[in-house]
N, C-alpha and C positions, 0 to 999 in steps of 0.2 A: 547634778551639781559638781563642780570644779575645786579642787582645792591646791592651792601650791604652798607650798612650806619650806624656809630656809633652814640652815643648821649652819654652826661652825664658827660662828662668830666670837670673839672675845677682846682680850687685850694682849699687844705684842710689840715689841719693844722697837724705835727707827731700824731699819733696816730687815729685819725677820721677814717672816711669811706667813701666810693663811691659807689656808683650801676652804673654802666655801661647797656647801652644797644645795641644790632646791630641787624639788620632786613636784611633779601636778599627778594630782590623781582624783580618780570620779567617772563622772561619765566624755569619757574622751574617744574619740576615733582617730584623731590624728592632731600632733603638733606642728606649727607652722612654727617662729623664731621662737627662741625661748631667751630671757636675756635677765641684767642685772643693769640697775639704776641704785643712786646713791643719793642724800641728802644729808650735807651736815647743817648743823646746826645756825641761822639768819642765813642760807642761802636756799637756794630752786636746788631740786630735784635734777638730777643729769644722768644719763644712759651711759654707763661706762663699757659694756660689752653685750655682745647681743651674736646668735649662732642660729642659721638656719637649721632645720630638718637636713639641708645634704652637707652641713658643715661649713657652710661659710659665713666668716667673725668680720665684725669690726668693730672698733676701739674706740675707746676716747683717749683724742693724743698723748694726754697726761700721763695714761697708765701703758701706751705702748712698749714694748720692750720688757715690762713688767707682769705684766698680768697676762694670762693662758686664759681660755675659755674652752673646757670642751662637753661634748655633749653622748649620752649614753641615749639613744634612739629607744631601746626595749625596756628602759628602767625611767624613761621620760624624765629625766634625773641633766643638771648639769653643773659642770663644776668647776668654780672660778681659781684659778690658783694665783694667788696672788704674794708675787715675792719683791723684797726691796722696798718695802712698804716706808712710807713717809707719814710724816703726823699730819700732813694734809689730806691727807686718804682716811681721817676719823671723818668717819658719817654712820649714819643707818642704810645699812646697803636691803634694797630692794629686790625681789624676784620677778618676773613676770613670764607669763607665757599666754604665745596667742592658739588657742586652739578652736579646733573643730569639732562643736558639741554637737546638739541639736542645729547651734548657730553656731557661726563663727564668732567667738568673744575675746579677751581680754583681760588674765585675772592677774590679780599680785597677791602676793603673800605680803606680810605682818610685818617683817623687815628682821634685819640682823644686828648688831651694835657692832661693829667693828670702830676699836680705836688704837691708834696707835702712839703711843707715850713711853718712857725714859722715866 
């Protein structure tokens, strides 16, 4: 069994920052992307950052320039930084990672509240 868990989420003021972080742990032999998706509230779900196993990101336009994603290989651990934040960036931000169990799967974590308000 798989588990990924976020951490770090809260409330923070236009323009601040956040570090996010999500860990998989269980029965794992290796990770393949490990990424973050968001949802706020009456809309879809959308992939904001996502980082392979040898380190390579990509973004969602919106948050380019702003948000970091990087990733700790031996702590299967990754961690979004997100600065300049905007009250359009309140959502439940998502973890996922795709690993190589028994199978290759899929899993998300629980989600984080990130909002950002004045």
């Amino acid at each position: 069994q798989v588990q990924v868990v976020e951490s770090g989420g809260g409330l923070v003021q236009p323009g601040g920052s956040l570090r996010l972080s999500c860990t998989a742990s269980g029965s794992i032999f290796s990770i393949n992307a490990m990424g973050w998706s968001r949802q706020a509230p009456g809309k879809e779900r959308e992939e904001v950052a996502n980082i392979t196993s040898t380190g390579s990101t990509k973004y969602l336009d919106s948050v380019k320039g702003r948000f970091t994603i990087s990733r700790d290989n031996a702590k299967n651990t990754v961690y979004p930084q997100m600065n300049s934040l905007k009250p359009e960036d309140t959502a439940v931000y998502y973890c996922n990672a795709d690993v190589n169990s028994i199978y290759r799967q899929h899993f998300w974590g629980r989600g984080t509240q990130v909002t950002v308000s004045s």
